[in-house]
N, C-alpha and C positions, 0 to 999 in steps of 0.2 A: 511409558506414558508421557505426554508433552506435559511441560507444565505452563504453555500460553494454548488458547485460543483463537482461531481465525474465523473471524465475519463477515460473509459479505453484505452489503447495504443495498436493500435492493428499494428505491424510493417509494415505486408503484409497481401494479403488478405489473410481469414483464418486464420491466427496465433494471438492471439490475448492471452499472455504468463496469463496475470489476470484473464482472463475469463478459459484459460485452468484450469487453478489451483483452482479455483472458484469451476468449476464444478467436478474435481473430490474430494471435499473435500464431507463429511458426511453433513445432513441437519442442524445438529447440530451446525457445525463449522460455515455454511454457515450463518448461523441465528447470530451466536456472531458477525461474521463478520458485518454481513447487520446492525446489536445495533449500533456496534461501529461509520459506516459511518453515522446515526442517528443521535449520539450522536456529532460526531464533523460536521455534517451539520448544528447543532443549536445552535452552540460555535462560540459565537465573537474570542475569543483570544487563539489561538492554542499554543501561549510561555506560558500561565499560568503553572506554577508549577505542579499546581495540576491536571492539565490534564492528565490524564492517557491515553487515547487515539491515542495520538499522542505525536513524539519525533524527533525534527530536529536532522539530523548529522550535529557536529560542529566540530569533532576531524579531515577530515582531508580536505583539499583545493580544491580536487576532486570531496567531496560527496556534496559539496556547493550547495542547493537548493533541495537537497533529504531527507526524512525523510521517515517514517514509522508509517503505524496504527498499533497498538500494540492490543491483545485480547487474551485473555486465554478460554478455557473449560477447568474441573472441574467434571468429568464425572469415575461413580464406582472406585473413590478413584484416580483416575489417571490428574495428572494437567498438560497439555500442551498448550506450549505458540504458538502463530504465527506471523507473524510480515508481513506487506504488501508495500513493496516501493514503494514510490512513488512523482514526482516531484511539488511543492506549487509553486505555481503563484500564491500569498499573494496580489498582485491587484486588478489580476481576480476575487479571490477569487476562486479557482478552484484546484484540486490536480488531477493528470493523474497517475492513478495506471498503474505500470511498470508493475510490479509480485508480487506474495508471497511464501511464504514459512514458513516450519515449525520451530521454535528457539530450537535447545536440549540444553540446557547451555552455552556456547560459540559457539559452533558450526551449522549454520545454515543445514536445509535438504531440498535444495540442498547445497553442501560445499561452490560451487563457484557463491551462492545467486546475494552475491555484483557486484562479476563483471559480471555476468549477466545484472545485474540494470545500472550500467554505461554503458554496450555498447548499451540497448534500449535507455537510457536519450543520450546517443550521436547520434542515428541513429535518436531519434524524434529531437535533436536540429538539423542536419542537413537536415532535408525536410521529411524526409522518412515516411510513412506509414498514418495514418488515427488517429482521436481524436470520440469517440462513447461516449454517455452518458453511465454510469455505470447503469445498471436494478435490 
């Protein structure tokens, strides 16, 4: 049995940004992703160090309560990272995947990833839209 939960956010009917991004990813990505949410369903402690998996933001007072699964492919010589926001309810025990996206070095694709991620984490803390297990 896991002992986290995965959510996706979905704002309005039909739009659900995780699941979009989800599916148009290769089966490849799709599978490192699916490890990843595996690997921290079976992890007591998402602050460990060494957890690779996962990484709260603490730098700025805005992103309070958001963080990211973090995964790479490694495919015909080419290494691309991805990163998937999403909001910890560390009681619950539960993470509500916003979206994802691809990392190119500093720069996310899409650019404006972030504040993407904050206006879903503001429209679900104000009432708005639906909570779906993640499949």
């Amino acid at each position: 049995m896991a002992l986290w939960r995965f959510l996706d956010y979905e704002p309005a009917p039909s739009n659900c940004p995780v699941r979009d991004w989800y599916a148009a990813q290769d089966a490849f990505v799709q599978a490192e992703f699916d490890a990843a949410l595996v690997t921290l369903g079976a992890t007591d402690d998402w602050d460990d160090p060494d957890l690779r998996e996962f990484k709260s933001f603490t730098d700025k007072p805005q992103h309070l309560g958001l963080g990211q699964v973090r995964f790479e492919t490694n495919r015909e010589d080419r290494k691309r990272q991805f990163r998937v926001i999403g909001l910890r309810r560390t009681e619950q025990r539960e993470l509500i995947l916003l979206m994802g996206f691809e990392k190119n070095g500093r720069s996310p694709k899409p650019p404006n990833a972030f504040e993407i991620a904050l206006e879903l984490r503001t429209r679900f803390e104000e009432g708005e839209g639906e909570l779906h297990e993640h499949v």
